[in-house]
C-alpha positions in Angstrom: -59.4 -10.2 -10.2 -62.2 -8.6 -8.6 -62.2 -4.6 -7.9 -64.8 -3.1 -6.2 -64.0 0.3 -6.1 -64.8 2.0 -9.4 -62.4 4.8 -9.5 -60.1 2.0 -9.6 -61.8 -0.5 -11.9 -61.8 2.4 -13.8 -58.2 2.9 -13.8 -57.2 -0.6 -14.3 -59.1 -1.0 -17.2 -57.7 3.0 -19.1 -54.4 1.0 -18.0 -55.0 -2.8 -19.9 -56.6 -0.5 -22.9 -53.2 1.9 -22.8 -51.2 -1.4 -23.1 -53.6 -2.8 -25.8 -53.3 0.5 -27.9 -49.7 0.4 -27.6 -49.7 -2.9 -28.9 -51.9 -2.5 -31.7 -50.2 0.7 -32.9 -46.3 -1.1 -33.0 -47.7 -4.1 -35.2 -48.8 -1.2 -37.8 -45.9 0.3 -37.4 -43.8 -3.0 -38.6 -46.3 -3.8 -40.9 -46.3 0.0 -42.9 -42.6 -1.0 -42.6 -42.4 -4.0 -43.8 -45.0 -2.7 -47.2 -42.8 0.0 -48.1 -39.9 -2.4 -47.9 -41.4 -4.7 -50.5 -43.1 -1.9 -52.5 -39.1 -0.8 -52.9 -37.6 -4.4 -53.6 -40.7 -5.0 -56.3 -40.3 -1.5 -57.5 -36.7 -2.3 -58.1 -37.2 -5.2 -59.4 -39.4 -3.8 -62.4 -37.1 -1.3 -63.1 -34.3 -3.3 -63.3 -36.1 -5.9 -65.8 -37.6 -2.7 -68.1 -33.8 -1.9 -68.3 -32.6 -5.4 -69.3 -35.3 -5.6 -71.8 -34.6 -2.0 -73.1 -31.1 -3.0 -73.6 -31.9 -6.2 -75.2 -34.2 -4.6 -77.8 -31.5 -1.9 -78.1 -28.5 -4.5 -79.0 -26.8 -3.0 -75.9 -26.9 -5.8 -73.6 -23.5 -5.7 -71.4 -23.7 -9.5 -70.9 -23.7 -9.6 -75.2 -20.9 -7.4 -75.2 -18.6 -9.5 -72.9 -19.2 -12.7 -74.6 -18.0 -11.1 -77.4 -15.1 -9.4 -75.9 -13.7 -12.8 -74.8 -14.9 -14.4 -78.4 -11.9 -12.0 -79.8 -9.9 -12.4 -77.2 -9.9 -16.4 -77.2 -9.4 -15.9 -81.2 -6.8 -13.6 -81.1 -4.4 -15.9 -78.5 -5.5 -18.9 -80.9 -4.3 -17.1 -84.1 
């Protein structure tokens, strides 16, 4: 496409660099999105392990404490 007329040229191309800008500013949108999604899953993540491992070292494991709750239970019915 050819245009002579440089009011116009003009025009056309403040309107292809609009459209480009656009563009350019919705992919960093998603993408600042998309980081502060996984910098929340991640952060999670570790907190949830510091916990388990606190617990662990603590003796307070819930997991430890249902084993053992259906340990007494299976040996009580058994008795």
């Amino acid at each position: 496409m050819v245009i002579d007329d440089l009011p116009e040229r003009a025009n056309t191309v403040l309107g292809l660099l609009t459209k480009e800008l656009q563009i350019i500013e919705l992919k960093n949108q998603i993408q600042n999105k998309v980081k502060i999604d996984l910098d929340k899953q991640q952060r999670d993540y570790l907190l949830n392990q510091q916990i388990k491992t606190i617990q662990e070292e603590l003796g307070d494991n819930p997991h430890t404490q249902d084993i053992s709750d259906l340990r007494g239970s299976a040996e009580k019915e058994m008795a």
